[in-house]
N, C-alpha and C positions, 0 to 999 in steps of 0.2 A: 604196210599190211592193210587188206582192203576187210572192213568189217560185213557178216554177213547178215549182222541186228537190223531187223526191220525199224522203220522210224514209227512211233505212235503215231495217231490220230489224233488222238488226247488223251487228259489225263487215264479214264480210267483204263487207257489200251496199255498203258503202260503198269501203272496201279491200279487193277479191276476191284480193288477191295478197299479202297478210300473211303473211309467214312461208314466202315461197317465195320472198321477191328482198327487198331492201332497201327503205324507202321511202323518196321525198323529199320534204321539208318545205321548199317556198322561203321566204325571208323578203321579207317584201316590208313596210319599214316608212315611217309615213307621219306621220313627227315631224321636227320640224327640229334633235333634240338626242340623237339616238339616236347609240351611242357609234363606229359601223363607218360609216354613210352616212346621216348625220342629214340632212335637209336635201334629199336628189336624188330622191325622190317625193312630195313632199308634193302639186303640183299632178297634178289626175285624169288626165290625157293621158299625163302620165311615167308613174304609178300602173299606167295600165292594159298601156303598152307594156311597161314591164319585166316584169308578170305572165304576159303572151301569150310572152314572150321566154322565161321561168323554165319556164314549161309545154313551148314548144318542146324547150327542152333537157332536158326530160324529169322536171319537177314532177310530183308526185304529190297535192299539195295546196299550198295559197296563203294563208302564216300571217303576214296582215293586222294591224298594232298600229301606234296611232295618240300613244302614251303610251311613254318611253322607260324600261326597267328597271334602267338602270346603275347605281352606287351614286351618292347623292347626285344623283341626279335627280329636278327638284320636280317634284310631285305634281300632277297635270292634273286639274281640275274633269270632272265629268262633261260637261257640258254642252262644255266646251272641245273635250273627247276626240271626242264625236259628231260637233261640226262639222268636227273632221276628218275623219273618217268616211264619214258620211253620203255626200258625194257621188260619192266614190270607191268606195265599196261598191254603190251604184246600177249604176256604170258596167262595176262587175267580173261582176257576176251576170249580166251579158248578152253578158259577152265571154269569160269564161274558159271553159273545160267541164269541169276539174278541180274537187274541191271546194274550198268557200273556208274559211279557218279565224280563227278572230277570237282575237287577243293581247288579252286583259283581265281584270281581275281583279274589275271592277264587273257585276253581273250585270245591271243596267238595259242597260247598255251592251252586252253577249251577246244580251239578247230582243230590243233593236232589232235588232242585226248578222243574227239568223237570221230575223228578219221579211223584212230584204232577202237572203234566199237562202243565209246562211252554215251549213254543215251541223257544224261541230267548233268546242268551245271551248275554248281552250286557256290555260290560268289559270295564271301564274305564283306564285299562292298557293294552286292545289288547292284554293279551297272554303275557305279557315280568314279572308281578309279580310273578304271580303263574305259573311253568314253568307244570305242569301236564294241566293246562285249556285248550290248542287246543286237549289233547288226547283225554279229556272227550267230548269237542264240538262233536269233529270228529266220536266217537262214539257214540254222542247220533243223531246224521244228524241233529240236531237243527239250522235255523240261527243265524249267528253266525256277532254282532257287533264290530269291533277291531277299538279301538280308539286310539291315538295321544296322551301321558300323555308327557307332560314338566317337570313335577315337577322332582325336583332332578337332572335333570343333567344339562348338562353345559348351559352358555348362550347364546340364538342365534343372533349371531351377521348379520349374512346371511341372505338374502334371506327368510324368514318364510315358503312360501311355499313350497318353494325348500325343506327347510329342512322338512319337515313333511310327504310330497310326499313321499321322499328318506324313511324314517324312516318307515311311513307305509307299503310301498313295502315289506321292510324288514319284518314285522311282519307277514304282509298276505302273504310273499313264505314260513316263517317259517312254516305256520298255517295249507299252503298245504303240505307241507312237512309229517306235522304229522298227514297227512288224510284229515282235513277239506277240502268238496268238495269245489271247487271255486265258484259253483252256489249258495251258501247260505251263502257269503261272504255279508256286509255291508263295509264301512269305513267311519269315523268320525274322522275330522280335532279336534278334544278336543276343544272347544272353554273355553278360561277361566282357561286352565290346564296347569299352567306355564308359560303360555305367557303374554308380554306386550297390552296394549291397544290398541297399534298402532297393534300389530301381530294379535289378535283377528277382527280388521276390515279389514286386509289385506285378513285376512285367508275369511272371511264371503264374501267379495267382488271377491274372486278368486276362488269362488267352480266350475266355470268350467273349473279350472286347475286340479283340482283335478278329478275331473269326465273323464279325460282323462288315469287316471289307468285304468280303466276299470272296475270300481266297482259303484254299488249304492252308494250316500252319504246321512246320517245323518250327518243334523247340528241343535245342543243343545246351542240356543243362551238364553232362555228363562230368563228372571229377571237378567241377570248375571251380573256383577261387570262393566264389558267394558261400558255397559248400563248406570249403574249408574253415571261413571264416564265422558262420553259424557254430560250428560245431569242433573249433580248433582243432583240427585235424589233417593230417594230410593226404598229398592227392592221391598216396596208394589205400589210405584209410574211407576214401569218401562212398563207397558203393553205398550205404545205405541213406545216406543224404540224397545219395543222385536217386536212388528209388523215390523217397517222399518225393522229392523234385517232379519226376515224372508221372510220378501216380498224381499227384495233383493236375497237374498241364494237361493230364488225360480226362480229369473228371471236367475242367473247364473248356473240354473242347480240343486240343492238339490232334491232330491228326497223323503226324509222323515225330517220330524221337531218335536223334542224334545219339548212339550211344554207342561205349567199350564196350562195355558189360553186355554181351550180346545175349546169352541165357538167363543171367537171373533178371534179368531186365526186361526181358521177354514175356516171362514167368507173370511180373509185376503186372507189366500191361494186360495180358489176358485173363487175369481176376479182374482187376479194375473194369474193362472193357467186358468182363461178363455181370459187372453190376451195373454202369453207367449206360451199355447199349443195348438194351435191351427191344 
């Protein structure tokens, strides 16, 4: 299928409202083992109604992953990943008008996803897994998401943000390095990816250290574990943590929010954002 989405220029051709209201990131995922709603879109029909639904209530973009990130979640072959994919990304490019954003950290898997229409890619390892992903961003001018992964290396004993700052700098000069324009840059502190509880609130409480890179932030606090563990609760229980979550991320600065909860989350951001932006 040939996509007929024009490519940005930059960000704000894509996002013309950056930094003037909150954005929303719906999740829309399409694995049977994902840790909040494994399993309820995996078939295209579900896939596409919840996306028109997400959009109704007021999505700003539609972040598509077919491969679950939780800990200790096995490892999905590429090929595996596509065939989920594929038909449901078919079906979105024709029915959604928001852009689409593809969850992956395989870059084969990204050039397909933007052949069928997806304009943002959004890499829960920023470019450090698959060492081809910034060629392909940079060549396809797509926005391009570089996140903060903890997992696997060592402990942080330091400073959190300090350390994740330093870390993402790294990823985003690498990312210019190998093309990707810096205008269709994003960054996201990982909330949830390797870190401690206490690092995940520090991190969520400090986004306007982080917005001192000089980049847009996504922050993906949505049902996640930090959540549960505040407030011992579980992840069909968390909407109202994930709210503080984000109304907070908003008052320090976030610019786009990761989230299920596409209405009342919506809701959240646009009181906040009519106190904070004024």
């Amino acid at each position: 299928m040939t996509s007929l989405r024009m490519q940005p220029t930059d960000r704000s051709a894509l996002f013309p409202d950056v930094g003037q209201r909150t954005l929303l990131m719906g999740i829309l995922n399409v694995t049977p083992d994902s840790f909040s709603d494994g399993g309820r879109y995996c078939d295209a029909h579900r896939a596409v109604a919840h996306a028109l639904e997400m959009e109704e209530q007021g999505a700003d973009v539609i972040d598509v992953g077919a491969e679950s990130t939780r800990p200790q979640a096995k490892p999905l072959s590429l090929d595996d990943e596509w065939r989920r994919l594929e038909p449901i990304l078919d079906k979105l490019s024709q029915a959604v008008s928001v852009p689409l954003s593809i969850d992956t950290y395989k870059a084969e898997i990204a050039r397909r996803a933007m052949a069928c229409g997806v304009e943002v890619v959004n890499d829960v390892w920023g470019g450090t897994f698959d060492p081809a992903m910034n060629g392909v961003v940079a060549q396809s001018g797509a926005t391009y998401v570089i996140m903060h992964n903890g997992f696997g290396g060592p402990e942080v004993r330091g400073d959190i943000v300090t350390h994740v700052s330093q870390a993402l700098m790294r990823q985003v000069e690498q990312a210019i390095a190998e093309g990707v324009d810096r205008s269709r840059i994003w960054i996201d502190p990982g909330i949830g990816f390797g870190k401690t509880m206490r690092q995940n609130l520090d991190l969520v409480n400090r986004v306007s250290e982080l917005r001192l890179l000089g980049y847009p932030v996504l922050i993906g606090t949505s049902r996640k574990s930090f959540i549960g563990n505040v407030l011992d609760l579980p992840v069909e229980e968390r909407l109202e943590g994930t709210a503080a979550s984000v109304a907070l991320a908003i008052t320090r600065g976030a610019d786009m929010v990761r989230v299920h909860d596409v209405l009342p989350i919506g809701r959240v951001a646009r009181m906040v954002d009519a106190m904070v932006r004024l």
